[in-house]
C-alpha positions in Angstrom: -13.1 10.2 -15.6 -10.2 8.4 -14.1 -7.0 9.8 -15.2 -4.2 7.6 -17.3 -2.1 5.1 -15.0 1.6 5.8 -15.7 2.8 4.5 -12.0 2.1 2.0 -9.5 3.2 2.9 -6.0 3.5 0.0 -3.2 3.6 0.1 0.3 4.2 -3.0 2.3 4.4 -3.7 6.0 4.2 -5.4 9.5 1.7 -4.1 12.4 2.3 -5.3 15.8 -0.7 -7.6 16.6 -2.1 -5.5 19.1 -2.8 -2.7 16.5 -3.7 -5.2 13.7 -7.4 -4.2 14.0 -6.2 -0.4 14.2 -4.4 -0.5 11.2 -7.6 -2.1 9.1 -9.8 0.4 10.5 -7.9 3.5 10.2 -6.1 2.4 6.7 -9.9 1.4 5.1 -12.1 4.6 6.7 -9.4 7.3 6.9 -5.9 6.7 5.4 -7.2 5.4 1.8 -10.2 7.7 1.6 -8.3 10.6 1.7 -5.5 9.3 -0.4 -8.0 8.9 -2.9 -8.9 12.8 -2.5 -5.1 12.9 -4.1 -4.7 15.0 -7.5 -3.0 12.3 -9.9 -4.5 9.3 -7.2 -6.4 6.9 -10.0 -7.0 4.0 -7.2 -5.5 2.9 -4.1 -6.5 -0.4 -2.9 -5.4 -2.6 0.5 -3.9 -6.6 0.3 -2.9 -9.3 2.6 -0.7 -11.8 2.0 -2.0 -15.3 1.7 -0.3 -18.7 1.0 1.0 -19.5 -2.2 0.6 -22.5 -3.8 1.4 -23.2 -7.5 2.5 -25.5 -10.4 6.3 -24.3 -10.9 8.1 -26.4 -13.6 6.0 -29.2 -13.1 5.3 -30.1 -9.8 3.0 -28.2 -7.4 4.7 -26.2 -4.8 4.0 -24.3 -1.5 6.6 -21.0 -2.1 6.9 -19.5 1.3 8.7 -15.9 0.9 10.4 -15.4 4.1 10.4 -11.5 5.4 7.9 -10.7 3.6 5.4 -7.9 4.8 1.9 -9.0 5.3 -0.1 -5.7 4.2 0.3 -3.9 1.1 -1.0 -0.8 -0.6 -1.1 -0.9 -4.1 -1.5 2.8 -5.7 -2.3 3.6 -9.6 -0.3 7.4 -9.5 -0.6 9.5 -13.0 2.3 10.4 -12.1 5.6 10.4 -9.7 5.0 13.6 -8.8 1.9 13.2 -7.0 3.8 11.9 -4.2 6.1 15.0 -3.5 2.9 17.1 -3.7 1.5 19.2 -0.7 -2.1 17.2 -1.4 0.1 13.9 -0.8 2.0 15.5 2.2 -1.0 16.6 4.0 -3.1 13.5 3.2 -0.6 10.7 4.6 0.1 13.3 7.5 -3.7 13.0 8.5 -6.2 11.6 10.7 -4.8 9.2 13.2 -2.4 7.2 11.0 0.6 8.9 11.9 0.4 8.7 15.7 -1.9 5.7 16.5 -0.1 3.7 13.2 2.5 4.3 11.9 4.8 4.3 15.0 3.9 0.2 15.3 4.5 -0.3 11.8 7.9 -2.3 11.0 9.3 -4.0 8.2 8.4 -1.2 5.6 9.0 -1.1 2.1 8.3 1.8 -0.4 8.6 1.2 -4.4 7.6 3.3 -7.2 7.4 1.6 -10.6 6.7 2.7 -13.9 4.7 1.5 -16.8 6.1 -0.3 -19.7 4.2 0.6 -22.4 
């Protein structure tokens, strides 16, 4: 049984294009599997940015949010400890992602929220 969600935990970036197929290969068979391995790791799942386009006071609008990264990891933690754990350490250490990814990675962002509730 999946454990209670207290935290979400987001990781957003850029890949150069060159490694964009890379990145989707080693994040989807290696990075997220063994995240999911993770003590206190409930889910862990991958998004793309996509044009927005919505009815804002009114009128339709196309929002375009400048800077923005175009990945993002979206993971469901039991807790905020899970990511200062030797499981967590060793997992995002793994497998090719440090050397083959992470060093053409770029406009990273890290956030940690917690549940209202």
């Amino acid at each position: 049984m999946a454990g209670k969600v207290n935290y979400i935990f987001t990781v957003s970036m850029d890949v150069d294009a060159d490694k964009e197929a890379l990145l989707n290969d080693v994040y989807d068979n290696e990075h997220i599997p063994l995240i999911l391995k993770v003590p206190g790791v409930v889910s862990a799942k991958r998004y793309k940015v996509s044009p927005l386009t919505m009815i804002l006071g009114g009128e339709r609008k196309t929002i375009v949010m400048e800077g923005e990264p175009a990945y993002m990891a979206v993971y469901e933690l039991e807790s905020a400890d899970v990511l200062v754990s030797e499981a967590w350490a060793n997992a995002v250490d793994a497998g090719r992602w440090p050397t083959q990814v992470r060093p053409f990675t770029r406009n990273r962002r890290h956030v940690l929220r917690k549940m209202l509730g």
